[in-house]
N, C-alpha and C positions, 0 to 999 in steps of 0.2 A: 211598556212600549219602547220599541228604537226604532224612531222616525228617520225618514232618511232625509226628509224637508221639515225646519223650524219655520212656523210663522211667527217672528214675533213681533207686534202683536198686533191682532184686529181690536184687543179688549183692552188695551194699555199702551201706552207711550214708551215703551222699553226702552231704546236708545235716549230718550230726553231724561230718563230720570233711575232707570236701573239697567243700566248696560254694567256697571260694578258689579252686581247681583248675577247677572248673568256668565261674563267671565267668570267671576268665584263658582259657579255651580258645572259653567262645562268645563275647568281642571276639575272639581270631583268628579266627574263626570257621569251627574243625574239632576234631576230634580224631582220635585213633589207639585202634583198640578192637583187644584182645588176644582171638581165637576161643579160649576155654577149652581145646576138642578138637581146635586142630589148630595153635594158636599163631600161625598165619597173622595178621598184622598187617590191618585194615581201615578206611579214611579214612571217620568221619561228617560229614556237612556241615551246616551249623545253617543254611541258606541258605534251607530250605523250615520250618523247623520255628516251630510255632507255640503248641505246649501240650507241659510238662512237668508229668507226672506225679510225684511226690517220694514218696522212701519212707522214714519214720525211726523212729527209736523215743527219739529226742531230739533234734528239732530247732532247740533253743535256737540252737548256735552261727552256724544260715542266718538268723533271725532279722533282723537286719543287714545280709544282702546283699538280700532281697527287693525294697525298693526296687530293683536294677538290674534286676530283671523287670519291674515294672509300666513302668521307664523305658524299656525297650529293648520296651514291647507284649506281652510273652509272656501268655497264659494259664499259668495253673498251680492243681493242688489237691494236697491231700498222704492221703496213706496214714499213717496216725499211728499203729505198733503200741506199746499200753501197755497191759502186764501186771502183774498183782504176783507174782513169784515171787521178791521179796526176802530171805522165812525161807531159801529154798531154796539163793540164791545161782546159782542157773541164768541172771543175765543180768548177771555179775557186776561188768563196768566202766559199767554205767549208773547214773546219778545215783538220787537217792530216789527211792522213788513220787510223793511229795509235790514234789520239783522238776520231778520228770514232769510231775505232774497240774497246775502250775503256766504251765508250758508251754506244756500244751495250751490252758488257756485264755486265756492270752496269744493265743498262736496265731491262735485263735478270734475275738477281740476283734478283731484285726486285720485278718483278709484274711474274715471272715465264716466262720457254722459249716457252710454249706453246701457248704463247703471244707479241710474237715479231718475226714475219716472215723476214727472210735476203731476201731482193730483190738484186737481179745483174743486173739492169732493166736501160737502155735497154744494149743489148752487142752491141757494135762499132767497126769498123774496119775501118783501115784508110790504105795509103800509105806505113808509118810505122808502124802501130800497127796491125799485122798478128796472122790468128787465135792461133796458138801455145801460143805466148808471150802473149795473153788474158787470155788463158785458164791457165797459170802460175799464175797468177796474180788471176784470180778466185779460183784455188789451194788455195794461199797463205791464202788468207781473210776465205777461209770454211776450213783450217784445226783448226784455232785460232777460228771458230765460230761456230763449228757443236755441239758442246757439248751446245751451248745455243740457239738453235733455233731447232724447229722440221722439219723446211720447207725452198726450197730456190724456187726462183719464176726467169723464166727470161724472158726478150724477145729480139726479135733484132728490131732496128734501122729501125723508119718509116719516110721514107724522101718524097715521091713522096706524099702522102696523105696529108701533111701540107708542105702548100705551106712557110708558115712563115721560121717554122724546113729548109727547102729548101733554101731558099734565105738564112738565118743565115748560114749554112754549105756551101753554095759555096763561102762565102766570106770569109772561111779561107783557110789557101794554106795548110790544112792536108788530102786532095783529100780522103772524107770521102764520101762511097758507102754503095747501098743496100746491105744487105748481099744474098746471093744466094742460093739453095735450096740440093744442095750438101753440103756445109761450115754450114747450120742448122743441118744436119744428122751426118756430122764430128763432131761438136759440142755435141750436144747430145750424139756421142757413148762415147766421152772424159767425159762428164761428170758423165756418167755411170759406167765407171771406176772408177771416181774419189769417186763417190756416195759407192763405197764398202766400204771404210773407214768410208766414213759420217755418213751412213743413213739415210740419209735424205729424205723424199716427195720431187719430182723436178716437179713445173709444168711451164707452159707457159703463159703468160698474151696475150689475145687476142690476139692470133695468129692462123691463119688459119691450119698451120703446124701440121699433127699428126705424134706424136715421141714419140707414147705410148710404141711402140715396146723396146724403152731405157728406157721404167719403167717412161715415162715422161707424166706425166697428161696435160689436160686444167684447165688452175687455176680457182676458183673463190677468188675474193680479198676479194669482202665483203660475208661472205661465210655463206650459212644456215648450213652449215655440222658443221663447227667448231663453232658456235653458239653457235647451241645445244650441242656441246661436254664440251663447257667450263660453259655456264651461263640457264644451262635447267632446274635450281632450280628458275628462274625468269619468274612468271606465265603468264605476260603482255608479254614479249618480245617472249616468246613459242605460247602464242598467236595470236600474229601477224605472229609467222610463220604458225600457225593451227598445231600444232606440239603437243602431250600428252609426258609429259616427261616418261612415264611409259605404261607400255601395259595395257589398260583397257577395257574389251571386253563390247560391249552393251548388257545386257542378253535378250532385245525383238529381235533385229538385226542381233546379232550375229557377228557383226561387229566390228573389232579392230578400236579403235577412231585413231590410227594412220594415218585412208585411208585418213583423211581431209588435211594431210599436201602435197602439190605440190609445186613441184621447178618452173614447169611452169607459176604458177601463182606468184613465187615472181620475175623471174628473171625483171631484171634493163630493159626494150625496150628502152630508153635512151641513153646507152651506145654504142659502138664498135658492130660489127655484133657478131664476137668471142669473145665475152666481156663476162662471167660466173656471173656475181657480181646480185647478189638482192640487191631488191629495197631499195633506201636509196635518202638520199637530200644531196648534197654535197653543202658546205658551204662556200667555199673558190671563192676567185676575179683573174680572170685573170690580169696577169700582175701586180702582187702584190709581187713576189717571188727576195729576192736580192741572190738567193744562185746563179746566174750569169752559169749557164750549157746551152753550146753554141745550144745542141740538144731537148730546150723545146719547148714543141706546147704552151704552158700558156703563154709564154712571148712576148712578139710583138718586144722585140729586140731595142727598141727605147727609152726606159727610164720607170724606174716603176713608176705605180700612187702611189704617198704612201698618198691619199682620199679614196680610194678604198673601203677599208676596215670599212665600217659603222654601225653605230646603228642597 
């Protein structure tokens, strides 16, 4: 494969713990991806690729390698989930909030905020932890964070679809539940409220739920929209979307070359049903992740492979 969009990762922490691994493999310029379901070994080639997507919930330690992106031309934006479920201990090898939230404005500072999306992903409810004192707690992190991010993205808690997610949450005693279809609508008019202050874009990660009526979008993560907003001066990467970064009309045709770009033809069929993301190769190993969050589908719960992660 030579992907021309990296996800990495939906299934690991790339940037918090193998952004080295990943430098070293794109100067060789390949890697070896392990198919989860059938083990089959698959050669990606970074030959075509021209935007990495990142996905972390601590990306301090990539920090330092970024420069070899900018040097080597890449595009890149990040997916930044930061939650506080600190009391709870649900994400339990992650630094403070406060080194989070440090972080992210770093972050921010550096590569611009219109490149670093605040996830609150997913929202949790538990026995003790009721929607109010969430939404407190969501306050807290987006008043300190709204001036550096354009976007906040959420979703709620998918337990009955992963059986793994399942078994891991009934074997803690924080009697931690679906969320229900009233407590999504609560939730949204809260943070529509809360969103006067922000102004933020708010959308939803594959969630069936429309709450557009709260100003609340369907996200896409890996998104043609913001693509072309940030990197439409990259002729190869506009290319693969079929995208004219300028209106150029055909003078036999008559036709604006913009009609060749559809979303239908890039969206990810791979993904979630309510999944928004175009097509991309995500890169990352299940059960590679030590950031230890009682509520992930990537982890099997049992011990990480630390082989996983290969040439």
């Amino acid at each position: 494969m030579e992907p021309v969009i990296i996800s990495a990762s939906r299934a690991t922490d790339i940037p918090a713990f193998y952004s080295d691994w990943l430098i070293a493999r794109v100067k060789e310029g390949y890697l070896k991806w392990k198919n989860p379901f059938n083990g089959q070994l698959q050669d990606i080639s970074f030959a075509k690729t021209r935007l990495f997507v990142f996905w972390s919930k601590n990306p301090s330690p990539m920090l330092k390698n970024l420069s070899f992106f900018d040097e080597k031309g890449y595009n890149y934006y990040f997916q930044f989930t930061l939650n506080d479920y600190e009391k709870e201990n649900w994400e339990k090898n992650l630094p403070s909030l406060q080194q989070r939230l440090n972080t992210f404005i770093e972050l921010s500072e550096l590569i611009g905020k219109q490149k670093v999306i605040w996830r609150f992903d997913p929202l949790i409810l538990s026995a003790k932890l009721q929607p109010d004192e969430l939404l407190k707690r969501i306050e807290n992190i987006g008043d300190q964070l709204y001036k550096y991010t354009n976007r906040l993205v959420i979703s709620f808690i998918d337990i009955e679809i992963y059986q793994k997610v399942k078994r891991n949450l009934n074997a803690l005693p924080d009697k931690i539940q679906e969320i229900d279809t009233n407590t999504m609508h609560y939730f949204a008019r809260e943070l529509m409220r809360l969103n006067q202050k922000w102004n933020l874009k708010i959308a939803t990660c594959a969630e069936k739920i429309d709450l557009q009526q709260y100003g609340i979008e369907h996200n896409r993560c890996i998104d043609d929209r913001l693509i072309i907003e940030l990197f439409s001066a990259d002729t190869e990467l506009m290319n693969f979307l079929g995208y004219r970064p300028t209106d150029q009309t055909d003078f036999l045709t008559g036709k604006n070359e913009k009609s060749s770009y559809s979303y239908k033809k890039l969206k990810d069929k791979g993904q979630r049903k309510f999944c928004g993301c175009i097509k991309s190769k995500d890169i990352g190993q299940y059960n590679t992740c030590p950031n230890g969050c009682v509520y992930c589908y990537a982890n099997s719960g049992k011990g990480l492979d630390s082989k996983i992660m290969i040439e």
